[in-house]
C-alpha positions, -999 to +999 in steps of 0.1 A: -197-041-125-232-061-130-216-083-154-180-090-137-185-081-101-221-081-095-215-089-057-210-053-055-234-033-063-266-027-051-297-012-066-310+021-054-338+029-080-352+024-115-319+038-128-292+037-107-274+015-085-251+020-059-213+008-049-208+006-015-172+020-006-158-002+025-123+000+037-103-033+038-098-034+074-128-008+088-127-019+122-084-013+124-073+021+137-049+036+115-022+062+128-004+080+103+037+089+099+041+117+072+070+115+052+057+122+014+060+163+010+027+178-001+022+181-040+032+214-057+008+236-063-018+225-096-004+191-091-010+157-081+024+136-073+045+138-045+079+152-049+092+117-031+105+114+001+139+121+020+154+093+030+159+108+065+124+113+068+117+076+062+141+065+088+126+090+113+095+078+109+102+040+114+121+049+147+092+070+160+071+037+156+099+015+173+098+043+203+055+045+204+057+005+204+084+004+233+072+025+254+036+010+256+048-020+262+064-002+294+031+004+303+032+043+288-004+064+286-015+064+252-034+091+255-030+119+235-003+146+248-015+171+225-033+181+195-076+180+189-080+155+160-083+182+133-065+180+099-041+207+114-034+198+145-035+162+148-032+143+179+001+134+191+010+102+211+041+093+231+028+051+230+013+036+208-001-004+204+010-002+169+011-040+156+014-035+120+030-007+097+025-002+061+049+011+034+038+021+003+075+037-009+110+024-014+139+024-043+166+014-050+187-008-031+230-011-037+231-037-005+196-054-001+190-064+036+216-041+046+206-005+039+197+015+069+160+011+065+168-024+057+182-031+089+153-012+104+127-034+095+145-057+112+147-039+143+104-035+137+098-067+140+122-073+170+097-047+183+063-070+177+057-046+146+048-066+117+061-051+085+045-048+050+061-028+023+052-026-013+081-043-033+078-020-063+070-009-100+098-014-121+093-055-133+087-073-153+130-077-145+141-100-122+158-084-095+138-051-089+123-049-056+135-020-039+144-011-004+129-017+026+111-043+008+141-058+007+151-056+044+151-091+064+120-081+087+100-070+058+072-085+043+073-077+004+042-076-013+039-073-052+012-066-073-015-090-084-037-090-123-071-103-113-090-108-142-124-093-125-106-057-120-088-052-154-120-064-168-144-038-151-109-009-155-112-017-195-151-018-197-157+016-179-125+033-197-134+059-220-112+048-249-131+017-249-166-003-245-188-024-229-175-062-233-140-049-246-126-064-208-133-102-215-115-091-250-088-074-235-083-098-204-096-132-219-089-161-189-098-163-156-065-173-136-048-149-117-010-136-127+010-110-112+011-076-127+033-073-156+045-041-140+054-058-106+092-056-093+103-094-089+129-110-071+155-124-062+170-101-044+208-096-054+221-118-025+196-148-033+165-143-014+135-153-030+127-118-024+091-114-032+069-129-001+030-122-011+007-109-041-023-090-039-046-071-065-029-040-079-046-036-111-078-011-106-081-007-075-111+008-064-097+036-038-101+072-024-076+095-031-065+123-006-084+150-024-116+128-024-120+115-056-128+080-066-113+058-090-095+028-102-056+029-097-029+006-098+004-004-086+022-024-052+015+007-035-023-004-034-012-041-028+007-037+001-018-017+024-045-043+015-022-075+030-010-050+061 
């Protein structure tokens, strides 16, 4: 980090140093929509999510935005802000939704999430959804990236992050980054989906970084990740 992103850290002693951990937007409040099941037991991933599940939760959010702008209490109507009993909300000032999922789409712009998004931003939500994993192809981004009120975000290579993910792996070494990652300009992720979209949108609307991401994961632990499910939180 010293010699690629020496902006962040910050010396605490003789012998060590310190990187501060700062959310991209720390001032936003965040309300969360579970869809994902929980891992099974011993294991990290997510079994996916239903379908249904999605749908549900992007009509809950149309329905928390409506009815505050009916002038709705958003005060909590139950719950105590623990991890097992969360606070529920009938309205909600919800402006802007992430979606870190999706697959694959038969009908772009048209599959029922599709046509949700849609209905999102009629509501004043604005929409950011992760356009997927499975480039370099053209044609790959997934659904409800895909959907007309969606904006699609794809995955960015910035030389600073592979550089400092490559230096700090264990199968390599110090100065084995500049090696691996030798020029400065920025490219998008070879893994990235890409459009179009099959009815000839241009399909992919922004880029951000999705190559080590420095991030937190559920459990607690701390590492460098990648993919456009890190990219797409980071523009919503």
């Amino acid at each position: 980090l010293n010699v690629h992103a020496p902006d962040s850290v910050q010396p605490l002693n003789a012998t060590q140093s310190l990187v501060p951990m700062i959310g991209t937007a720390p001032d936003a409040s965040i309300y969360a929509l579970k869809v994902f099941a929980a891992p099974p037991p011993g294991e990290m991933d997510s079994p996916g999510a239903d379908s249904a599940d999605v749908l549900a939760a992007m009509d809950r959010t149309i329905t928390l935005k409506r009815n505050f702008d009916r002038g709705r209490s958003i005060a909590p109507v139950s719950g105590d802000g623990t991890e097992d009993h969360p606070y529920v909300y009938n309205a909600l000032n919800i402006q802007v939704v992430n979606m870190s999922l999706g697959g694959a789409s038969l009908f772009p712009g048209f599959e029922a999430d599709d046509l949700l998004t849609l209905a999102m931003l009629k509501a004043g939500i604005t929409v950011v959804v992760s356009a997927g994993n499975d480039g370099p192809n053209a044609m790959t981004i997934g659904s409800p990236a895909s959907g007309f009120g969606a904006l699609s975000v794809g995955a960015a290579n910035d030389a600073r992050h592979v550089r400092v993910a490559i230096d700090t792996h264990p199968d390599f070494a110090l100065g084995q980054g500049v090696v691996y990652r030798p020029t400065d300009h920025l490219q998008v992720a070879v893994f990235s989906s890409r459009g179009p979209t099959a009815d000839g949108r241009t399909g992919l609307h922004l880029i951000a970084n999705g190559v080590a991401n420095f991030v937190q994961a559920a459990n607690g632990d701390i590492g460098l990740v990648d993919g456009t499910s890190f990219s797409s939180p980071m523009v919503a």
